[in-house]
N, C-alpha and C positions, 0 to 999 in steps of 0.2 A: 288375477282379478283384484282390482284395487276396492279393496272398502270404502266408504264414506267414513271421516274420523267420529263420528257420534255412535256409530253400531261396534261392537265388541267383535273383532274375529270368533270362532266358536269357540276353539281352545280355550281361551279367555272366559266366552259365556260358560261353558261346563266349568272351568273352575270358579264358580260361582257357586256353585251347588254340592262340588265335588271338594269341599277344603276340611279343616275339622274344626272350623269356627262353626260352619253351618251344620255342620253331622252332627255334633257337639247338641248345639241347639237345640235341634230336631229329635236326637234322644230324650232328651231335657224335659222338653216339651211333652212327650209322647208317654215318658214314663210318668211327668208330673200332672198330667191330665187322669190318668190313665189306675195311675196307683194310689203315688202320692198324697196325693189330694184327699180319696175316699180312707188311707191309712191314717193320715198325719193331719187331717184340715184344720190348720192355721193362717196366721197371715204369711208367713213363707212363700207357704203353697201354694196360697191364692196373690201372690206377687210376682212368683218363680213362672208362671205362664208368659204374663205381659212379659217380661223381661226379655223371653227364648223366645216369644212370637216378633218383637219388636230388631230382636237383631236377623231372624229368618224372613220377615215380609222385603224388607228392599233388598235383599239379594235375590228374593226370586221377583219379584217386581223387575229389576235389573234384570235379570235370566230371560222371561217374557217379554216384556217390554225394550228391549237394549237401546234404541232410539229415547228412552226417556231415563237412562241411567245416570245422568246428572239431577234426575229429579224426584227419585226411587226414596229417598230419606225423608224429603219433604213432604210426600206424599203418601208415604207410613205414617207420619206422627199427622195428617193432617185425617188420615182414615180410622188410626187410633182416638182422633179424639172425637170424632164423629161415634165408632163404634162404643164408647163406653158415656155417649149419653142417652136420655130416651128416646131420641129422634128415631135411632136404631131399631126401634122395636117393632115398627111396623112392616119394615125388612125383612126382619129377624119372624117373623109371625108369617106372612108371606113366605119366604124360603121352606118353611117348617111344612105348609100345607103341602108344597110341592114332591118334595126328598122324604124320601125315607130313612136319610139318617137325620131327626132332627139336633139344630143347635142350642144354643144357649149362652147367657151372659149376666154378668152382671152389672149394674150398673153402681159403679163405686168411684168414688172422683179421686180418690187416693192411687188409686191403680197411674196416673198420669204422672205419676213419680216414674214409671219405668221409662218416660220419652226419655230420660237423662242418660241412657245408652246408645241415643242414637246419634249423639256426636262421635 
């Protein structure tokens, strides 16, 4: 069966998710929310998020979306800079009533130093 060249065969999409840029990340992430953060809070720690989230959103964007993986990057830093002003909080306020796990954010403009990894 011939793919269309814009979709990823699977192979390809799982190694998306499945490399150790993105497990990397995802560690990164998970301990620097998780630990780090409540141990060490500094601006590290409160930088070292953005950074692993910014290189983890357009690979799984890519993963989900494979028809729009030429536009997975643009559309991270275009969601990142949405999410870290206040426009986000009504979202953010909304979501929370819903879930029972709620989120949260901050809103810091320096944090937009972390787009510079997404070239």
């Amino acid at each position: 069966m011939k793919t269309p060249e814009n979709i990823l065969p699977t192979k390809f999409r799982a190694a998306l998710l499945l490399n150790y840029v993105f497990l990397f990340a995802l560690m990164v992430l998970v301990l620097n929310d998780h630990f780090w953060k409540a141990i060490y809070a500094n601006a590290l720690t409160g930088k070292l998020s953005d950074f692993a989230g910014l290189i983890l959103l357009p690979l799984c964007l890519a993963y989900v979306f494979p028809r729009l993986k030429e536009r997975a990057v643009l559309g991270s830093a275009l969601f990142f800079l949405f999410w870290k002003t206040p426009l986000a909080t009504p979202f953010i306020e909304w979501y929370n009533l819903i879930t029972p796990i709620p989120i949260s954010r901050v809103v810091d403009y320096t944090d937009y130093i972390a787009l510079l990894i997404l070239p």
